[in-house]
C-alpha positions in Angstrom: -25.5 -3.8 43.0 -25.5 0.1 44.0 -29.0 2.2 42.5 -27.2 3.8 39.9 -25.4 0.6 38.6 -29.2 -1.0 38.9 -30.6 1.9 37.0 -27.8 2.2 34.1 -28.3 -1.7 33.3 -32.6 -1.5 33.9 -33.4 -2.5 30.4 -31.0 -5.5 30.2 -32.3 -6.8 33.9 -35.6 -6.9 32.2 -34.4 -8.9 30.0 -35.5 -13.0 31.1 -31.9 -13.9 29.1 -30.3 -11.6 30.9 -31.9 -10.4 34.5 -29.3 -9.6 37.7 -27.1 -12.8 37.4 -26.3 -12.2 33.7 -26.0 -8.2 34.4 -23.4 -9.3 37.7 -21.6 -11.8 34.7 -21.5 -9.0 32.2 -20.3 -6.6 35.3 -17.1 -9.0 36.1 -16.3 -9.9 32.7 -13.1 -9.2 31.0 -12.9 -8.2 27.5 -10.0 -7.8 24.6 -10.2 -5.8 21.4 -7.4 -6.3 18.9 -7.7 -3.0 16.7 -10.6 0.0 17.3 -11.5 0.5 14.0 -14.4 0.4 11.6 -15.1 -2.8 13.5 -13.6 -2.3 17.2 -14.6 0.6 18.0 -18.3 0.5 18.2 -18.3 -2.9 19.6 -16.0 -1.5 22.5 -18.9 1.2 22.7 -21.8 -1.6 23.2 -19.0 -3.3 25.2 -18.1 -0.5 27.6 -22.2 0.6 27.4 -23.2 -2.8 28.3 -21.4 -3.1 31.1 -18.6 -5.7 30.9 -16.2 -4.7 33.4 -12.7 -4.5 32.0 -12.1 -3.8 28.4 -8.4 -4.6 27.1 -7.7 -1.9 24.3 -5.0 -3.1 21.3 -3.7 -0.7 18.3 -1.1 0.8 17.5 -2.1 3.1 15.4 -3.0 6.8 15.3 -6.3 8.4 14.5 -6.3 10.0 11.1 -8.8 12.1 9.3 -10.0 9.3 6.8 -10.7 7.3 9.9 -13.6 9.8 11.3 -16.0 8.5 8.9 -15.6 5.0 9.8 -14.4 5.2 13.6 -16.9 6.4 15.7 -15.3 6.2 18.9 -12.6 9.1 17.3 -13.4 12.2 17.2 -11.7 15.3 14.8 -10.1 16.8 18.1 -8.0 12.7 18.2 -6.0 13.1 14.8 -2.9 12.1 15.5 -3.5 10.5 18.7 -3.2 7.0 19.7 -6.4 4.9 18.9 -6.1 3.0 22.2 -5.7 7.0 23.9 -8.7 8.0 21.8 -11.0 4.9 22.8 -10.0 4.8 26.2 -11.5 8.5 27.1 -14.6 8.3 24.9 -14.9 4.7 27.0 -14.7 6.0 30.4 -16.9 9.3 29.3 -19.3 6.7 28.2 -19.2 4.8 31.6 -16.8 6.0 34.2 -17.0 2.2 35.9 -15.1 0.3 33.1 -12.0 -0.7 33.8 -10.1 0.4 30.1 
């Protein structure tokens, strides 16, 4: 584990249930979210912020305007869009080192 990938995860290495071995677990893990709504989408954010390493996005939806109040990982400048388009660049702004 690189500095910066040390530094991003610092809190949860801390962490006696979690420490290096969990963090390198977390970091190799594979994830899949079926629908990035009001419920998806901010567990893909603690997902993708946590560090598991590939995140498998499913919708097939679009983002629409009475989403935004509910669907944090959309954004007003998304309407229209495809959720998994939407999640997938919030994702990777939120940490580049996912694999979405």
């Amino acid at each position: 584990m690189d500095d910066s990938t040390l530094l991003r995860y610092s809190r949860h290495i801390l962490l006696p249930q979690i420490d290096i071995d969990g963090q390198q677990k977390l970091l190799a893990a594979s994830a899949a979210i079926f629908g990035l709504g009001g419920l998806g989408s901010p567990v893909a954010m603690y997902l993708a912020a946590a560090g598991v390493g590939r995140l498998v996005l499913i919708d097939f939806d679009v983002v629409e305007l009475s989403n935004l109040q509910r669907q944090i990982i959309h954004h007003s400048a998304d309407l229209k869009r495809l959720k998994v388009d939407s999640a997938r660049d919030r994702l990777k702004d939120l940490n580049p080192d996912v694999d979405v």
